[in-house]
ZAMARGU-4260 file (C-alpha; in steps of 0.2 Angstrom, whole numbers, plus 5000, padded with zeros to 4 digits):
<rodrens>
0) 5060/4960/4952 | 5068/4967/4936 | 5073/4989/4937 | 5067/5000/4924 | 5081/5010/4916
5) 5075/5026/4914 | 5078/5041/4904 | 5075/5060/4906 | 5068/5068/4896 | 5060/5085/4904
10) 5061/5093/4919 | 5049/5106/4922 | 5047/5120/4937 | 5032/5118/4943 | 5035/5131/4959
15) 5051/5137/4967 | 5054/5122/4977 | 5044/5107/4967 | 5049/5100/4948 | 5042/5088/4938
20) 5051/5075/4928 | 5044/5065/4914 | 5054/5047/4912 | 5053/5037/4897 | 5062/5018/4897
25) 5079/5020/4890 | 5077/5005/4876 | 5061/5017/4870 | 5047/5003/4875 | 5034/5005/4883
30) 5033/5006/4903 | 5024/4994/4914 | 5004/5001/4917 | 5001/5007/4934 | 4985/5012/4944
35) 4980/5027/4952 | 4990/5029/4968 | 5005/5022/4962 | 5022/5023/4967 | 5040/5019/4958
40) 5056/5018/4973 | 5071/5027/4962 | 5086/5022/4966 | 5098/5037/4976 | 5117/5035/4973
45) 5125/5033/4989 | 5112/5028/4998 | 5107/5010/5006 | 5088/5014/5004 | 5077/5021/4989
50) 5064/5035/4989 | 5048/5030/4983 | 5037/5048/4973 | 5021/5046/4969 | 5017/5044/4948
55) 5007/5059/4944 | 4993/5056/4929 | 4982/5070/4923 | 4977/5066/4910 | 4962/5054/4910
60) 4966/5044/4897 | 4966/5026/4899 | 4981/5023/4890 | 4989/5034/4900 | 4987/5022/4915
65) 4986/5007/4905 | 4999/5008/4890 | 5009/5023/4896 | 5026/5030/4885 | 5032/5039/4902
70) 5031/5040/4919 | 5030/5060/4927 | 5036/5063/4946 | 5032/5078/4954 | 5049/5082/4969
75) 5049/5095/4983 | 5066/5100/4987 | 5066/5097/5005 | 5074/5107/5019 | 5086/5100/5025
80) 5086/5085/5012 | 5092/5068/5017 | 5098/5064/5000 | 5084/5059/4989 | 5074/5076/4985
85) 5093/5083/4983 | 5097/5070/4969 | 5081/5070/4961 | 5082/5091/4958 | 5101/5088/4951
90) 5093/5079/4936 | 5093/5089/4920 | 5088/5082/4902 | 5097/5066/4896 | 5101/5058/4914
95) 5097/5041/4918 | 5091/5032/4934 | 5086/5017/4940 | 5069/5013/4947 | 5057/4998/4957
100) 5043/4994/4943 | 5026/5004/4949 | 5019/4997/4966 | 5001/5003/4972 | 5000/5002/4994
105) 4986/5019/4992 | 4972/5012/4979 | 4956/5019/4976 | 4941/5009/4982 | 4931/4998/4969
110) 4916/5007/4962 | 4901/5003/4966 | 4880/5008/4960 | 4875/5023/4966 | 4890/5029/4977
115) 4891/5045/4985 | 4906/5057/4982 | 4923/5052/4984 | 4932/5064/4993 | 4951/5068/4990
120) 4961/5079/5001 | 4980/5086/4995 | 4992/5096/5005 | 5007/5102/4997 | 5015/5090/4985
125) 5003/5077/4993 | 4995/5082/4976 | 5005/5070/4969 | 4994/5053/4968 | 4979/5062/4971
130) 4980/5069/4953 | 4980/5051/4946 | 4966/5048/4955 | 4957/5064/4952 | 4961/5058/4932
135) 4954/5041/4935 | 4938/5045/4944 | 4932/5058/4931 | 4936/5044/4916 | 4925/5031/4925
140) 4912/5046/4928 | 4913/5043/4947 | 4908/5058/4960 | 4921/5066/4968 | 4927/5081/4976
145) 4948/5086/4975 | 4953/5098/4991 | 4968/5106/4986 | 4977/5113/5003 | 4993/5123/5001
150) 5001/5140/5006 | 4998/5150/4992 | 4992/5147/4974 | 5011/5149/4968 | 5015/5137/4978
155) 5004/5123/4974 | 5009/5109/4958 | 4999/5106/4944 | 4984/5118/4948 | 4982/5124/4932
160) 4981/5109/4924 | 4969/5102/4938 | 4957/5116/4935 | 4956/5116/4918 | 4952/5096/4917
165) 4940/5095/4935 | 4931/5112/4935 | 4922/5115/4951 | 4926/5097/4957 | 4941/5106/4963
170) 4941/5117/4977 | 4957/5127/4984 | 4962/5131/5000 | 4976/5142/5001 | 4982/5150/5017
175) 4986/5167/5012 | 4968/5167/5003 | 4956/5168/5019 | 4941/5167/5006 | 4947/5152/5003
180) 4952/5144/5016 | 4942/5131/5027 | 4948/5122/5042 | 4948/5102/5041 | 4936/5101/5053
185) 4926/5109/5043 | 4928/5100/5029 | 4922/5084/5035 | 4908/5090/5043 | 4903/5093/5028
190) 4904/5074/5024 | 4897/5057/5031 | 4907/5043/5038 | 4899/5034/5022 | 4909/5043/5013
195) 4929/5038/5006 | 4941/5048/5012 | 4960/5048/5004 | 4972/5061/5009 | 4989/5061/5007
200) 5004/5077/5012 | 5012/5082/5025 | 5013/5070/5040 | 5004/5085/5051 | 4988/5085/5037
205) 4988/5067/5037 | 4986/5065/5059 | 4975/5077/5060 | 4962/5069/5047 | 4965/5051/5054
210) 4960/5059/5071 | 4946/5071/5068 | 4938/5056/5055 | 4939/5045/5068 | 4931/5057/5082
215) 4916/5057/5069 | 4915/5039/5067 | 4920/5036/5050 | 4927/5019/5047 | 4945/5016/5046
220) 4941/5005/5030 | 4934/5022/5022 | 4949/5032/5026 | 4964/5030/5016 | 4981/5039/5015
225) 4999/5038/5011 | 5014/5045/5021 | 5031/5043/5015 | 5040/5050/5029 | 5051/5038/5038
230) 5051/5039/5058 | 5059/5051/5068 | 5063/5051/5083 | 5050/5060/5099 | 5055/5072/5111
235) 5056/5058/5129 | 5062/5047/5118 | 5071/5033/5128 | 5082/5017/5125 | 5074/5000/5129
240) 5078/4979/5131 | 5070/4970/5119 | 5070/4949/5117 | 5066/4940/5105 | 5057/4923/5114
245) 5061/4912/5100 | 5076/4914/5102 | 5083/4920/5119 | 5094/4936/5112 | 5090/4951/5119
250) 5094/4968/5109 | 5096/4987/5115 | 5087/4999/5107 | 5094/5016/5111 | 5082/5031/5106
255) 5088/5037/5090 | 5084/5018/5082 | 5067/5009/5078 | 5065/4989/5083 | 5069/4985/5065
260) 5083/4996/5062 | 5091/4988/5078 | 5086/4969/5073 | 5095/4972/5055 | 5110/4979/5061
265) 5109/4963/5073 | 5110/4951/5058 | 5090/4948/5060 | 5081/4945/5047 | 5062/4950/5052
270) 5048/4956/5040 | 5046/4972/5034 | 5039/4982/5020 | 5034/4999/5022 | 5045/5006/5037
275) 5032/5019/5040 | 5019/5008/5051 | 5007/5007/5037 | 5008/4989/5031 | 5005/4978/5044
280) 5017/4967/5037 | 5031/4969/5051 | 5017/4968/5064 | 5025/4956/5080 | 5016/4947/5095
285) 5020/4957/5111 | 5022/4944/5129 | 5029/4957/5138 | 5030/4975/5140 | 5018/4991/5138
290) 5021/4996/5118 | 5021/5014/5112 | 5012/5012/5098 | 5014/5025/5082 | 5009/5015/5069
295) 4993/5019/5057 | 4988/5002/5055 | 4980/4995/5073 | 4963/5001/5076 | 4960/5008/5093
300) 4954/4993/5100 | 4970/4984/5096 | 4980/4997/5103 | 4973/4997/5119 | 4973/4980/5121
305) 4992/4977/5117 | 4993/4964/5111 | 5003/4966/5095 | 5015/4979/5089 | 5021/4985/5073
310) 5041/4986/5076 | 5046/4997/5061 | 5039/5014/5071 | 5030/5008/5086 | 5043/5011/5105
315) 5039/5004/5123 | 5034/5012/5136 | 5043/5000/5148 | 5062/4995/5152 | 5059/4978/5144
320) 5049/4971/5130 | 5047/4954/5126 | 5041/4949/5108 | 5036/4932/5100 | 5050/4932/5087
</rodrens>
């Protein structure tokens, strides 16, 4: 896969702690399309991994999606920052970086006759890719509904732009508004499980809709997210044996490290993708052990029955874990 040099060419404030940045390719062509809910991974200097930001659209040109002449990112400065949100708000006007081509793992559901609203929930900068989707859905004239959560209206990215171009389609929810402000239980009683859901923010936002959704039934094929957020160690956290059947060798995983992070530094070469339990692809057949499961991929069912894992996120709850790798 060939990187896209990048160019600069703005940076905008779009709150105290979030900036935009619109990217145009450094030879002046034009960029490869993307769709709604896509994603670029920039590269961080000084760091083994990149970070992947969401590419914001709101304009509802198809161009815009399908020709485009730049990309816009929209970065919260994190606290404390591991790197990536630090770099990317170094940026000024006339840098360079270098950056994945778009990937799209959060994609909006085909249309089809007669649907009924689509529902799209934002916390924070989580606004991100549900912008582009906001655009896209109001181009092909389908029903939906944007849910803007945030602290305060000074805080939230884009909003003027959103409520100039989706009118009442949007509805914000700010927390120092309490006229405003409507609980997520709430809001999906407001809905039926026929109904799809994407969310995307915080890690918090996104648990609790996956659980309260699934408390009223809705499908987990109708409920779609995106969480960038890498693992992080739990409070009880403890370190664990894990072998590897195919091949005999047998591995500790101490508490601070993931499955995966402890097979790479092993010389393992397992498959991975998304490192956030999302994917499916790292998924591994468990022989023995009880796994603690953290992923968002495994229905309920599969959990209970643990039969599988997914070693990117997912711990054990027993001294020993066997897997078929």
């Amino acid at each position: 896969m060939s990187k896209l040099n990048l160019t600069v060419e703005a940076v905008h404030a779009e709150t105290p702690i979030i900036r935009s940045f619109v990217l145009r390719a450094s030879d002046g062509r034009d960029l490869p399309p993307f769709t709604p809910g896509s994603h670029i991974k920039v590269s961080i200097p000084g760091q083994q991994l990149p970070r992947s930001y969401s590419l914001v659209c709101l304009d509802e040109q198809a161009a815009s999606f399908e020709k485009p002449d730049c990309y816009r990112l929209g970065v919260r400065l994190e606290d404390p920052s591991t790197g990536g949100s630090q770099f990317m708000h170094s940026l000024q006007a006339g840098d360079t970086v270098e950056a994945e081509p778009p990937r799209n793992d959060f994609c909006l559901h085909d249309a089809q006759p007669g649907e009924p609203v689509i529902v799209l929930v934002a916390g924070g900068i989580g606004i991100t890719p549900i912008a582009a989707m906001a655009a896209s859905l109001k181009r092909a004239g389908r029903p939906f509904e944007l849910h803007y959560y945030g602290r305060s209206r000074a805080q939230m990215a884009f909003l003027d732009a959103l409520a100039t171009r989706h009118g009442d389609a949007l509805c914000v929810h700010a927390d120092d508004e309490p006229g405003t402000q409507l609980p997520l239980a709430g809001l999906l009683d407001a809905f039926d499980p026929g109904q799809h859901l994407y969310v995307c923010g915080p890690k918090g936002l996104i648990d609790a809709v996956i659980e309260l959704s699934h408390g009223r039934h809705w499908p987990h094929g109708h409920v779609h997210f995106e969480l960038f957020t890498p693992p992080a160690p739990q409070a009880g956290d403890r370190g664990f044996d894990v072998e590897l059947k195919q091949s005999g060798q047998v591995f500790h995983v101490p508490p601070d490290k993931t499955i995966l992070e402890v097979l790479e530094e092993n010389g393992c070469d397992p498959m991975f993708d998304c490192r956030r339990g999302e994917c499916g692809v790292c998924q591994a057949v468990v022989l023995e052990g009880k796994p603690d499961h953290r992923d968002y991929y495994l229905s309920d069912e599969e959990r209970d029955a643990g039969n599988v894992m997914q070693i990117c996120v997912s711990r054990c709850h027993t001294d020993r874990l066997v897997l078929d790798l």
